[in-house]
N, C-alpha and C positions, 0 to 999 in steps of 0.2 A: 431409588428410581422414582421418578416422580409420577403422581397418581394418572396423569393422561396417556404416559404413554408404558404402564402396568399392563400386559396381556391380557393378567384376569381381567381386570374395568373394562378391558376394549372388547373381550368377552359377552361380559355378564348386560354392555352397553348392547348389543349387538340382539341379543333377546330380547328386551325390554321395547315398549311402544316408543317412540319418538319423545312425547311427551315427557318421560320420566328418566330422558337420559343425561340432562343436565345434574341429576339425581345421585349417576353414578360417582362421579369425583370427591362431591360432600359427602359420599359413605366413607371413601377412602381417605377425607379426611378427618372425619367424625372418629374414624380406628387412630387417623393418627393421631387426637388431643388424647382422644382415651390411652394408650400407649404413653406419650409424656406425661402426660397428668399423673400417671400410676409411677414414672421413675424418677420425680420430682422429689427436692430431701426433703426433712422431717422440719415442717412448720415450726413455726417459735408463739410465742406469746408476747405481746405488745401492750400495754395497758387494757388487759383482758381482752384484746383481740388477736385472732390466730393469724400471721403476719409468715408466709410463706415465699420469700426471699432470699432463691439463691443466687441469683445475677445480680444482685445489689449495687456491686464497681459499674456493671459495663449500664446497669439502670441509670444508675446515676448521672452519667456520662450523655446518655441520651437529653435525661430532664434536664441537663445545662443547655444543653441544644435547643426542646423548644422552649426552655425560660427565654433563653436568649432572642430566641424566632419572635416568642410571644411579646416582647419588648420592645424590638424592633420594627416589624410589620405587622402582626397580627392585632396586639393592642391598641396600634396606631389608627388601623384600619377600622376597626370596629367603633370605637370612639368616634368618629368622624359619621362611618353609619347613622350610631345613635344619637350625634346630634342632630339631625333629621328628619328624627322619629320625634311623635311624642313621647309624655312621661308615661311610661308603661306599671308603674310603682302601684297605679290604684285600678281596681277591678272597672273593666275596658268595658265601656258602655255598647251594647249590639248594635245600636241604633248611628252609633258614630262614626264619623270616616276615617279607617284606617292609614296607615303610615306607609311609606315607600320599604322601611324596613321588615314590615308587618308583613308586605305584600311578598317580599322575597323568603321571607320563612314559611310562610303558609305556604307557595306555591311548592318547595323545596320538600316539607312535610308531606303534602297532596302524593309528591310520586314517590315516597319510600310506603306509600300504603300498600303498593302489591305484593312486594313481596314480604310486609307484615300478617299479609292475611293467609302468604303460603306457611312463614309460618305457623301462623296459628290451626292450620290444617297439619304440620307435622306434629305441635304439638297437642292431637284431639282435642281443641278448642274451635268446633267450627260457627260457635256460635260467635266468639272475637274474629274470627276468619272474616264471616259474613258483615260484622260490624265495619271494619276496615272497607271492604271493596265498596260495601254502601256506601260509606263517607268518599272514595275515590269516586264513586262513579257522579255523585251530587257533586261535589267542589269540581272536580274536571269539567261539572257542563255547566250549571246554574251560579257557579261559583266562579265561573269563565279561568278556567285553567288551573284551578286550585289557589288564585290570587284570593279568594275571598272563601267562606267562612261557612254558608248556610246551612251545612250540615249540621255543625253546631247549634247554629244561633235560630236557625227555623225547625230542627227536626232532632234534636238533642240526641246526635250521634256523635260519642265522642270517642277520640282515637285507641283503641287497644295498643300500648306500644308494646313491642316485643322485637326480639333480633335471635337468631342462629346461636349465638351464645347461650340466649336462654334454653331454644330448642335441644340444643347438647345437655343442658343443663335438665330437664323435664328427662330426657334419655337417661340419666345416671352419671353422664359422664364428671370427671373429679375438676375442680377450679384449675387446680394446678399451679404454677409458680407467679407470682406475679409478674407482669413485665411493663416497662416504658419502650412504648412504641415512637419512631422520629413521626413527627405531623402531628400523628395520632393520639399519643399521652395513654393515659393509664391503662390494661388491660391485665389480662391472665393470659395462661397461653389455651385454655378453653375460650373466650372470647375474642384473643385473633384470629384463632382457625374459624370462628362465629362470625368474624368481619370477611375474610376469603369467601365462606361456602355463601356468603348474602347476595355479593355480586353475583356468584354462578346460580343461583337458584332465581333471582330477579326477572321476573316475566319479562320489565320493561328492556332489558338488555338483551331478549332474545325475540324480541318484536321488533323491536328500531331500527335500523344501521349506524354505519361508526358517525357519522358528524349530528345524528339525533339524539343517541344512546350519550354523545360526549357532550353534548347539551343538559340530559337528563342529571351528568352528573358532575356537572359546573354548576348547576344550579339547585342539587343539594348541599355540596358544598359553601354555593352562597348563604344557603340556608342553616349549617351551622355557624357560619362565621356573624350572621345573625343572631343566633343564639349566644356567641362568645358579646355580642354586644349589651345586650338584654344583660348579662348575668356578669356583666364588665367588673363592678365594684368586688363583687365577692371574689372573683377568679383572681384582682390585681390584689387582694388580700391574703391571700392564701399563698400564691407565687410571689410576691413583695413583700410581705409583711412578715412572715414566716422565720423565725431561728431557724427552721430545716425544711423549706417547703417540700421537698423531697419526699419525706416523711411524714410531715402534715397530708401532702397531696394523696400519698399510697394510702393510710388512715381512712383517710375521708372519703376515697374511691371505692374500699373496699366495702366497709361498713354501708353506704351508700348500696352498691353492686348487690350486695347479697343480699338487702331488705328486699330491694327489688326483684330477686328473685326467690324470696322466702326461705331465704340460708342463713338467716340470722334468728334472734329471739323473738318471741311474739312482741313483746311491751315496746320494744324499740325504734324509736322517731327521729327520723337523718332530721328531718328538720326543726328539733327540738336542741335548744343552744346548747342545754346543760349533755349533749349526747353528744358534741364535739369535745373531743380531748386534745390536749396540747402536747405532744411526747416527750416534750422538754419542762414538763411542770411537775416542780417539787414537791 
């Protein structure tokens, strides 16, 4: 039965303030990662990394799809972006005029801060909480809609990132199985239910109406596909270059994913070369 329309939620919704009833559903789905997570099978080993993959076939099947998507429209598109932009390669002078590209990730960046700062309120971080809304509230107005920067560049507030994955993740809840999502690419099934419970907990999507809030998120959207431009070489090396990008991509997602969330070892550097492994080297 699906979590909205559960008697208990429409219950337990029904005492709660207004405020907090957007709240209700991400419990009910917070139980349900935790529930998968826990009947997920017994991880493997991977060149010393724990490699917890048991939809592998139908994984796999997905990564053709967006290798193929990525190949077709998305690489294409992004390239074209980035010819545009300046060279982004060397440390961005404040003082400099930014890029049309620049201005679509930053404004895109600007409106995922509300709901980073909720949260960093679920996970007793309000001091990240308060960081985030300050940086929203300067680029929204001085920064004229978050196109521009000053938070950073005049008042060295820079962005706490965080997502609903991690908050599961501070909660106790287990990673759980890896999965390839279509559009979306690498996740766990702790951080897809982290991708669902974001939009429903999103301030901006409960403020807006539908042709503002579809604004809001067209143009975060534009804002990753920004980021697929920026980070073009490394992505078409890893999906191109790869004996198994498949495998290369999970690797590198996960090891990645879990520094970021402090679920790996202290000494370890995603971005240290000799910390990339190849799973096909002898």
């Amino acid at each position: 039965m699906p979590a909205h329309h559960n008697p208990c939620t429409k219950w337990l919704g029904k005492l709660l303030p207004p405020i907090f009833r957007p709240l209700v559903p991400v419990a009910a789905l917070a139980l349900t990662a935790l529930v998968a997570a826990g009947c997920a099978s017994a991880p493997v080993q991977q060149d010393g990394i724990t490699i917890n993959d048991p939809y592998e076939a139908q994984n796999r099947r997905v990564h053709a799809f967006n290798k193929g998507l990525d190949a077709r429209v998305i690489g294409p598109v992004a390239n074209r972006l980035k010819g545009s932009d300046e060279d982004d390669s060397a440390p961005r002078d404040p003082d400099a005029p930014i890029g049309p590209l620049q201005m679509v990730i930053n404004a895109g960046r600007n409106l995922s801060l509300p709901v980073k700062s909720v949260n960093g309120l679920l996970q007793g971080k309000p001091r990240d909480a308060g960081a985030n809304l300050a940086r929203f509230a300067v680029n929204s107005t001085v920064g004229l809609g978050g196109i521009f920067d000053p938070a950073t560049d005049s008042f060295g507030l820079t962005e706490r990132n965080t997502d609903f994955g991690q908050t599961l993740a501070v909660w106790g809840v287990p990673e759980g199985a890896y999965l390839e999502l279509p559009l979306l690419g690498p996740s766990t099934q702790r951080d897809a239910v982290g991708q669902v419970a974001d939009l429903l907990i999103d301030p901006l999507y409960h403020l807006l109406d539908g042709p503002e809030a579809g604004a809001v998120f067209g143009l975060r959207v534009a804002s990753k596909a920004g980021d697929r431009a920026r980070f073009g070489d490394t992505v078409d090396g890893i999906l191109q270059g790869s004996a198994d990008s498949y495998a290369q991509t999970r690797l590198i997602w996960l090891m990645n994913r879990r520094f970021d969330l402090g679920e790996t070892r202290d000494d370890y550097d995603p971005y240290d070369d000799a910390e990339v492994m190849d799973p096909y080297q002898d």
